[in-house]
C-alpha positions in Angstrom: 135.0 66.6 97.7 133.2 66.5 94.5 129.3 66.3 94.9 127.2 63.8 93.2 124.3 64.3 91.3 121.3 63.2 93.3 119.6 60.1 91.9 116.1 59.0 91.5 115.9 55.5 92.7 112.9 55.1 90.5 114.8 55.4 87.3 116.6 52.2 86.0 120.1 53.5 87.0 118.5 54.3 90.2 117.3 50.7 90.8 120.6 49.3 90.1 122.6 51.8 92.6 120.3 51.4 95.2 120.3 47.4 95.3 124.4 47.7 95.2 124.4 49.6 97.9 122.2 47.9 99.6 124.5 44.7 101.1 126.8 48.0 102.3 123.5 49.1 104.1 122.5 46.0 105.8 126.0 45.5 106.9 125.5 48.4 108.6 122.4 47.8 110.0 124.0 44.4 111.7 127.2 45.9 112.9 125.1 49.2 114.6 122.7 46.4 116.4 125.8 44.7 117.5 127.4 47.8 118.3 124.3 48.8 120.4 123.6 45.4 122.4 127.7 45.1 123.4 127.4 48.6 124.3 124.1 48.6 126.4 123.6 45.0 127.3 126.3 42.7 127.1 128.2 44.2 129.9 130.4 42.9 132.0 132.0 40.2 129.6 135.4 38.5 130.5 135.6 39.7 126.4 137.1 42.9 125.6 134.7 45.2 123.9 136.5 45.0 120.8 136.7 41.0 121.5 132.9 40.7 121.7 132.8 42.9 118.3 134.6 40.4 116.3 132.8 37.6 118.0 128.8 39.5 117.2 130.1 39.9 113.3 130.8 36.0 113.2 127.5 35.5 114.1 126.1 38.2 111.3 128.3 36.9 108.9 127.1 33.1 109.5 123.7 34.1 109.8 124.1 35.3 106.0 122.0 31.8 104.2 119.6 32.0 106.9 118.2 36.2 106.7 114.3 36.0 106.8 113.8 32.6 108.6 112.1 32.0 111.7 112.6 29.0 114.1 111.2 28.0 117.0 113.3 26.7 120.2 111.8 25.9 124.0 113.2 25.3 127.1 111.5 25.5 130.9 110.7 28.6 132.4 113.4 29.8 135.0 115.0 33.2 135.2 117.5 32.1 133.0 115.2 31.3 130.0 113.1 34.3 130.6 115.8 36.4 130.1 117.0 34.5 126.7 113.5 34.6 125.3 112.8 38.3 126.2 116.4 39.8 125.6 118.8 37.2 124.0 116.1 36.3 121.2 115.2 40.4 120.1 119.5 40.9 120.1 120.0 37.4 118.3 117.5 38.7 115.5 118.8 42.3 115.1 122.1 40.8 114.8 121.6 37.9 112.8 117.8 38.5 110.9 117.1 35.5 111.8 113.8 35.6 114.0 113.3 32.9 117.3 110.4 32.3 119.5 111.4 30.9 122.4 108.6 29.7 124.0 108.6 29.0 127.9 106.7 26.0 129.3 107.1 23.7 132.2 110.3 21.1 132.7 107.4 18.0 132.4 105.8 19.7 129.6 109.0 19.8 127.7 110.6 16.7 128.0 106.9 15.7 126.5 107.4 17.2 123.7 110.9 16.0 122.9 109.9 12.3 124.2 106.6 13.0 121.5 109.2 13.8 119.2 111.6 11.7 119.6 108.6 8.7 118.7 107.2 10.1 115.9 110.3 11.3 113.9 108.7 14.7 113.7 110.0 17.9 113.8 108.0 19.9 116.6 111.1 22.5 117.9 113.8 23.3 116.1 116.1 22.8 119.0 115.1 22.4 122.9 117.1 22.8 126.2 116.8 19.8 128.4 118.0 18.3 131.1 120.9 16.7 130.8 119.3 14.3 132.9 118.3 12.7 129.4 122.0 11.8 128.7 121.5 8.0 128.9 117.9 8.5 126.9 120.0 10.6 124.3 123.2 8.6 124.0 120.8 4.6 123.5 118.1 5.9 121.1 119.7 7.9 118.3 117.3 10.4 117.9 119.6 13.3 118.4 122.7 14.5 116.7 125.8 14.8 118.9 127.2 17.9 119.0 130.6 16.6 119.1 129.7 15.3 115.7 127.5 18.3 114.4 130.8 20.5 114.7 132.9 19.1 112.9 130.4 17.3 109.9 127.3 19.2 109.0 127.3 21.8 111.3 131.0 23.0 110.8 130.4 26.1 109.0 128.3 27.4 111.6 130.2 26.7 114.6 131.8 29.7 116.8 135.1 29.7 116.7 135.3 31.0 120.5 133.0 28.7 121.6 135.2 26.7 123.8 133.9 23.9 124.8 136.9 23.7 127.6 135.3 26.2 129.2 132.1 24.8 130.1 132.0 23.8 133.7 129.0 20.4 132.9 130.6 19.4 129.6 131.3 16.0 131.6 127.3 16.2 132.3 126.4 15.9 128.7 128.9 13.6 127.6 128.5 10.0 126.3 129.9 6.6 127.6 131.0 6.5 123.6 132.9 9.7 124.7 131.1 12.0 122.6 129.0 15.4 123.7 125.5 15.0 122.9 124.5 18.5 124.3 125.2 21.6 124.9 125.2 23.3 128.8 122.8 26.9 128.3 122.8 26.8 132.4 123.4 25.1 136.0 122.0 25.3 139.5 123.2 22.8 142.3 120.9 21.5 144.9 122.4 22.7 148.1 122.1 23.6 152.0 120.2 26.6 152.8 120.2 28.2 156.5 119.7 31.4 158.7 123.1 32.1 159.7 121.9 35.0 161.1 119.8 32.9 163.6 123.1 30.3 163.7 125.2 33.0 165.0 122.7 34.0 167.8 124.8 33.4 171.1 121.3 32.6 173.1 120.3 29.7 170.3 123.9 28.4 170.1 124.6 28.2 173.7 120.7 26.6 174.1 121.8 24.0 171.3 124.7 23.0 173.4 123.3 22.2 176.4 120.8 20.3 174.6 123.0 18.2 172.0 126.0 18.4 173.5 127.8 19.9 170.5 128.2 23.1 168.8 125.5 24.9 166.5 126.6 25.0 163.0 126.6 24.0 159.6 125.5 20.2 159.9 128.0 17.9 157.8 125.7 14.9 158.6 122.4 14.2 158.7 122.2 13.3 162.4 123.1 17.3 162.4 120.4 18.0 160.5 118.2 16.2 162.2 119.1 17.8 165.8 118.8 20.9 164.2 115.7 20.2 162.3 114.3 19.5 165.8 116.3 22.0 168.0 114.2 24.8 165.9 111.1 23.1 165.8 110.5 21.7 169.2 112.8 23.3 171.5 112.8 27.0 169.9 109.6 27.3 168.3 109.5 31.4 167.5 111.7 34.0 167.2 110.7 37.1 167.7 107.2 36.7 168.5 107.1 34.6 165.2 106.5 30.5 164.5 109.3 29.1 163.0 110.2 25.7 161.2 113.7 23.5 161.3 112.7 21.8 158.1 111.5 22.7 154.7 110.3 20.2 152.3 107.1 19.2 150.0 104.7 16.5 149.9 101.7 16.6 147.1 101.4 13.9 144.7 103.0 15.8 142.1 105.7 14.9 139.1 107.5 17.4 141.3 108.3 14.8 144.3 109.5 12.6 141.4 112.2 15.2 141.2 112.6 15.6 144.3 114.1 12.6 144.7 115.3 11.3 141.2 117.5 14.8 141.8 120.0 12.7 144.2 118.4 12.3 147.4 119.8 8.5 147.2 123.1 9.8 146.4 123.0 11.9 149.2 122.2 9.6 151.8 124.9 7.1 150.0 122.8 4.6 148.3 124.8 4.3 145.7 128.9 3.4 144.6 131.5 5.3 144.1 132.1 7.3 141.3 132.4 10.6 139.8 129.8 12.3 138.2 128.1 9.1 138.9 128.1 5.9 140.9 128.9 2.7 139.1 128.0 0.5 138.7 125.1 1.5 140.6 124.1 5.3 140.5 121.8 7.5 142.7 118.6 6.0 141.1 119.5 2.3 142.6 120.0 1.5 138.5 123.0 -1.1 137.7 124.8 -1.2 134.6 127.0 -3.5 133.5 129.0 -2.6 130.5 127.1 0.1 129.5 123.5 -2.3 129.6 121.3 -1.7 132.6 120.7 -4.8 134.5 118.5 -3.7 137.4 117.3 -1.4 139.7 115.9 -4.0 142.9 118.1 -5.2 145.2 117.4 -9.0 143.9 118.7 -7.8 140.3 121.9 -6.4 142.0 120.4 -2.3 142.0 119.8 -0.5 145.2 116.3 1.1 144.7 114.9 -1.0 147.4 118.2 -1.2 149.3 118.3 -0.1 153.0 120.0 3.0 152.4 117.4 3.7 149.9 114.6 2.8 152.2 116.7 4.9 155.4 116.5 7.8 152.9 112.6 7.7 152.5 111.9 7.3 155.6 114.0 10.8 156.9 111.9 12.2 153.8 109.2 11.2 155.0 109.6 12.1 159.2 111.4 15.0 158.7 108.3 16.7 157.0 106.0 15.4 158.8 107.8 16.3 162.6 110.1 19.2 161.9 108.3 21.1 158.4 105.1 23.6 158.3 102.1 21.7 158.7 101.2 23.1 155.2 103.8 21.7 153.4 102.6 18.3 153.3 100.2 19.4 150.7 102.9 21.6 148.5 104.2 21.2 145.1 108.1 22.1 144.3 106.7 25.5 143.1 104.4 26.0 146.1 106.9 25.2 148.5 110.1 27.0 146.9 109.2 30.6 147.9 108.8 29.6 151.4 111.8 30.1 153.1 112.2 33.3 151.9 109.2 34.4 154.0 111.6 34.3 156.9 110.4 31.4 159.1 112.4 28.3 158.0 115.7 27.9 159.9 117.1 25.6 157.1 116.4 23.4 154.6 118.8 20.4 153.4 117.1 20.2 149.7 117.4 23.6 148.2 117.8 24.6 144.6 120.2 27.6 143.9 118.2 28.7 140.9 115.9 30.0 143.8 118.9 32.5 144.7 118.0 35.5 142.6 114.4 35.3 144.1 116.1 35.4 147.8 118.1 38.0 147.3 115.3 40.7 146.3 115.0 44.2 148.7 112.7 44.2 151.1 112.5 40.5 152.0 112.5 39.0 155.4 115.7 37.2 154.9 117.4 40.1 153.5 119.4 43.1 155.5 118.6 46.5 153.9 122.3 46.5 152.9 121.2 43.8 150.5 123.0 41.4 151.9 121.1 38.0 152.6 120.7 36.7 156.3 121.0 33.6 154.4 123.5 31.1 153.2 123.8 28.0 151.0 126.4 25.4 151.8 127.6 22.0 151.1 124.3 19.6 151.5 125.2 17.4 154.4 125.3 13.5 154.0 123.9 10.6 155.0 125.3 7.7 156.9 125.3 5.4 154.0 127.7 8.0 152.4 131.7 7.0 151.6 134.1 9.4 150.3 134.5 9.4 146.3 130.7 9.1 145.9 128.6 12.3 144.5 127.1 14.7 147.3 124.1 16.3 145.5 122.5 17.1 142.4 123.4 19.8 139.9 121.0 20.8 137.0 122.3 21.2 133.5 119.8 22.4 131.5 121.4 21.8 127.8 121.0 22.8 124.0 119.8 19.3 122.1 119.8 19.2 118.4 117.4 16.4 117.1 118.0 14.7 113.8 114.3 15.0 113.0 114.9 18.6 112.9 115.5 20.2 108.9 118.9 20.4 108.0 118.7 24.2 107.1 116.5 24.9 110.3 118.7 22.5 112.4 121.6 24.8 111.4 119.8 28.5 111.8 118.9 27.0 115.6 122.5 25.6 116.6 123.4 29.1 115.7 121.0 30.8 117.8 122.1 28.2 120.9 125.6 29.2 120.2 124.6 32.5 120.8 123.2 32.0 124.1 126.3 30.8 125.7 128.8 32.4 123.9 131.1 34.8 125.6 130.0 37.8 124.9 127.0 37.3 126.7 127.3 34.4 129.2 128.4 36.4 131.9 125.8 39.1 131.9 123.0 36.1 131.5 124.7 34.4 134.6 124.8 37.7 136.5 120.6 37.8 135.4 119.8 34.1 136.3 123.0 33.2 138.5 122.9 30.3 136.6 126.7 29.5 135.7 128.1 27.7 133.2 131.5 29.0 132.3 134.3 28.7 134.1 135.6 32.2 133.1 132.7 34.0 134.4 132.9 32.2 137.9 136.1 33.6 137.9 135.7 36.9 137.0 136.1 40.3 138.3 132.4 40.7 138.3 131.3 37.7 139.9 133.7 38.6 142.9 132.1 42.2 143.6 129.2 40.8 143.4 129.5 38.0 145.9 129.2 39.1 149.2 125.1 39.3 147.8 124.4 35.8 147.0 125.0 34.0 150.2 128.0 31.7 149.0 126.7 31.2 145.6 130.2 32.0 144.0 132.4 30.7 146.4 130.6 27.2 146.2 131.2 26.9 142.3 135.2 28.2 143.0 135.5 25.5 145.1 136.5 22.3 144.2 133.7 20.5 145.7 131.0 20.9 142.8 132.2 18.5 141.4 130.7 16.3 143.6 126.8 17.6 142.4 126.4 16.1 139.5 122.9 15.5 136.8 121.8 12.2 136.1 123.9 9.6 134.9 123.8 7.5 131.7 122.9 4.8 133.5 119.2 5.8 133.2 118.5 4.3 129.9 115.1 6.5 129.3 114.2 8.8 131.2 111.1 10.3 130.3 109.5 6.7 131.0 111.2 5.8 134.5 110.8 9.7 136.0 107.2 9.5 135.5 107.3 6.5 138.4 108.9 8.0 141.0 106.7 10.7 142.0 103.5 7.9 142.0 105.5 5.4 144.1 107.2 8.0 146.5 103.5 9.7 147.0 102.2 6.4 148.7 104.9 6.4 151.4 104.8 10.4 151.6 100.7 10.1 152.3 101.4 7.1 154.9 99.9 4.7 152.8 102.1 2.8 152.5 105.5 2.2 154.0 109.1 3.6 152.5 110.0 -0.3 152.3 107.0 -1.3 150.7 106.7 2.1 148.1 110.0 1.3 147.2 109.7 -2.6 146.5 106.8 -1.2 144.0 109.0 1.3 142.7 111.6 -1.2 142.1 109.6 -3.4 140.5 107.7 -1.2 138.3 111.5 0.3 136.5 112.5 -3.2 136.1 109.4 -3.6 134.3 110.6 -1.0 132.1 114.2 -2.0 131.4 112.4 -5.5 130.8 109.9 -3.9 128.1 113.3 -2.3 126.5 115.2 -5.1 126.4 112.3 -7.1 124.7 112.1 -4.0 122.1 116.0 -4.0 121.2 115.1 -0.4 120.6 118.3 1.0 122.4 121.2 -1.2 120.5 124.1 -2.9 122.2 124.1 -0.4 125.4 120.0 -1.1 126.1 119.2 -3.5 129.2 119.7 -6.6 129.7 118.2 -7.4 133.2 120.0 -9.8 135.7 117.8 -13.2 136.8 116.7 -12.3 140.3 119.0 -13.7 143.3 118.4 -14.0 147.0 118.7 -9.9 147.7 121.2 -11.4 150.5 123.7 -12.4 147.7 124.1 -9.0 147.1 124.0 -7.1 150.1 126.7 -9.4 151.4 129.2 -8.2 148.2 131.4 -4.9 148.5 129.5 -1.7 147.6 125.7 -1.1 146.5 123.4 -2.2 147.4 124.7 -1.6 151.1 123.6 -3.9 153.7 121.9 -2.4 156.8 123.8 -0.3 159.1 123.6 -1.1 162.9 123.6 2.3 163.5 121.9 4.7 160.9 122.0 7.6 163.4 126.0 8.3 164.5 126.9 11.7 166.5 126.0 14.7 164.8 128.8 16.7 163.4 128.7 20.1 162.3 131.3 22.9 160.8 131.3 26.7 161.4 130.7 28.6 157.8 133.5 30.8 157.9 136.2 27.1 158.4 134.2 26.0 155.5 134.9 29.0 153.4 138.4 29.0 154.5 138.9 25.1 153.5 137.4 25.7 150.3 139.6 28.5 149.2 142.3 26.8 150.6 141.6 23.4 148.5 141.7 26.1 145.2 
């Protein structure tokens, strides 16, 4: 091969070889950081290697108008995030140029800033993940751009083709009653049951349980279960091995945190609420009715159910079970306080558990973990109350989701949809989820990877194969504004969790206070044809007498407890696959 002469890059002809060659170059630089993260980091994928290639220079190659810029995106501060901001944000930038800060703050914290936002018309984040919770805030006000739109008008050119949005387990979470998606899914964590099958397969405890309840020890289906186990552990068993141990784990602090706590389903779960999937309607798990697609009320004199006797049953099992059957302690506990509790190994079980607390349960050396690494734990299907009908939702299920505000700069807008894109795309979605065990795509709960690495996370992966998730759903559009009602829950629910007051009469102020605030939005006409427009108040017997929620009293709120063995309810999941 003929050698060239060597070049001065000073010299004019120099200057002008060096700045052709210099697209060739950063080309290079871009494909040899792609090559490097799918080599080193994104792995597994349900991608081929080549696959995730092609799919890393779409991104480089889109990225193109935005080189140099840097944008700024937040979401809350899970494992999930952590890892996005520490890993996904350096590969996004080597890949694309395009620098990201992705800052971490707290869930109350950020819906502050978008509801801050979302007043003033000012741009504060280029993009956010939130709760899909804010679906029926989202889908009234018009502050934020539907994706479903974005991809196919202004954001079009800078859409991944392999994004497939059929893929996305939550896609129903984040979509419209007008049918269209407003966000994105980044990740998911259910709200399930949590329990010591190692201590439930003890033949001393299980034959003591028997003779004392007249039925066998095992997952509880109901929550006259629960309760007989809640007290079976704390009352009649008391420690194991030499240690004091609990039948109930829960938190009580006047907190925004025990606004979540219920606002996350605990209605739903006791059946408050109507039929319907993701959501009851016409009323939902927050006792809200909508009619049309206009709230009309949340007390049981508008026709909603927040007041309701199933509502009121609920709060008051809240309220006993953590006062009788809990750690003394938890009484004064936040949701952050109170999370890392059962891992400490003295909590038999615990009807209200997150799994985004399973890759902080699964960690060596814990008390509820065997040194093979598998857990003594397990998570299950959250058992119901008696209020609770079949075709109704079962539990909650987070969606924490990629919003695009119309606030945001066009150009910025753009640069951060990509970067969101990024986040979720296959490539990298199933190494996140094997990081955060946060899932979102059906392909990675089906893969390869997620099977070997099941028999670690304590049902985890068999709970989203099943076709039961679909019953744990976010919160429903019916919630016209959420920022606004959520902040009254945890105020309201405080004063029947300290005893002063009662469940009835902390709910009747609860009630009262969000009709107060569907009344204040129907005044503003701020939400269009879908914003409230309240019901006159009726005798609340007019409509506890009518089919469905609210639900008249029961006779008998406490029917024989029922529970399954864990290994039937494996076998009737895989069996309904």
């Amino acid at each position: 091969m003929k050698q060239l002469p060597a070049v001065n890059k000073w010299t004019p002809l120099g200057f002008m070889i060096s700045l052709l060659l210099a697209p060739a170059a950063l080309a290079d630089q871009y494909s040899d950081a792609a090559k490097k993260w799918v080599g080193d980091e994104f792995t597994p994928s349900t991608l081929s290697q080549e696959e995730q290639l092609k799919e890393m220079a779409w991104f480089t190659d889109a990225a193109k108008p935005f080189r140099g810029m840097e944008i700024k995106v937040v979401s809350e501060t899970i494992t999930t995030h952590e890892y996005e901001s520490k890993v996904l944000a350096k590969a996004f930038e080597e890949i694309t140029g395009i620098k990201v800060t992705h800052d971490l703050i707290q869930e109350g914290d950020v819906v502050e800033k978008l509801q801050t936002e979302m007043q003033s018309n000012r741009s504060i984040y280029d993009a956010y993940i939130n709760d899909s919770d804010l679906i029926g805030t989202h889908f009234r006000y018009g502050k934020v751009f539907p994706i479903s739109d974005y991809m196919v008008g202004e954001g079009k050119d800078v859409t991944l083709p392999t994004l497939d949005l059929d893929d996305f387990i939550g896609i129903s979470f984040t979509t419209g009653p007008d049918g269209k998606i407003y966000q994105l899914p980044d990740q998911q964590f259910a709200n399930l049951y949590w329990f010591r099958a190692d201590w439930f397969a003890r033949d001393d405890l299980k034959a003591k349980f028997k003779d004392i309840y007249g039925y066998e020890l095992g997952v509880p289906v109901n929550w006259s279960a629960y309760e007989d186990i809640a007290e079976f552990f704390s009352v009649h068993v008391k420690e194991i091995d030499g240690e004091r141990v609990y039948g109930h784990m829960d938190y009580g602090k006047k907190d925004p945190s025990l606004g979540w706590r219920f606002t996350d389903a605990w209605f739903s779960m006791a059946g408050a609420g109507d039929k319907g999937i993701p959501n009851g309607t016409p009323v939902d798990e927050w006792g809200i009715r909508v009619e049309g697609c206009s709230p009309v009320g949340s007390s049981v004199e508008r026709g909603g159910a927040t007041n309701g006797p199933a509502a009121v049953y609920a709060t008051t099992k809240y309220v006993d079970w953590l006062s009788d059957y809990a750690p003394p302690e938890a009484q004064g506990m936040t949701f952050s306080e109170a999370g890392p509790v059962p891992a400490q190994g003295s909590i038999a079980q615990q009807i209200f558990w997150y799994t985004a607390f399973t890759a902080d349960m699964t960690k060596p050396g814990l008390a509820v973990v065997n040194e093979d690494g598998t857990p003594k734990w397990r998570m299950a299907p959250s058992p119901r109350g008696p209020y609770w009908e079949d075709g109704m939702k079962l539990g909650y299920q987070d969606a924490g989701s990629w919003t695009l505000m119309k606030s945001t700069d066009p150009k910025r807008r753009m640069a951060a949809w990509l970067y969101a894109q990024f986040t979720v795309a296959k490539s990298v979605s199933l190494k996140k989820t094997l990081v955060g065990l946060t899932p979102i795509r059906e392909s990675d709960i089906n893969s390869q990877a997620m099977t070997d690495v099941a028999p670690k996370l304590g049902g985890l992966v068999e709970f989203y194969r099943s076709p039961a998730r679909v019953q744990w759903t976010p919160t429903g559009t019916n919630v016209p504004d959420y920022p606004k009602l959520a902040q009254l829950w945890w105020q309201f629910i405080a004063e029947a969790a300290n005893g002063e007051k009662t469940p009835q009469e902390a709910l009747d102020g609860l009630a009262k206070a969000q009709d107060r605030v569907l009344q204040r939005l129907e005044r503003a006409k701020v939400q269009g044809d879908c914003g409230p427009k309240l019901n006159k108040p009726r005798d609340a017997e007019y409509w506890l007498n009518l089919p469905g929620a609210p639900k008249a009293k029961l006779s008998n709120e406490k029917p024989q407890g029922q529970t399954i063995n864990y290994d039937e309810l494996l076998q009737q999941w895989k069996s309904a696959m």
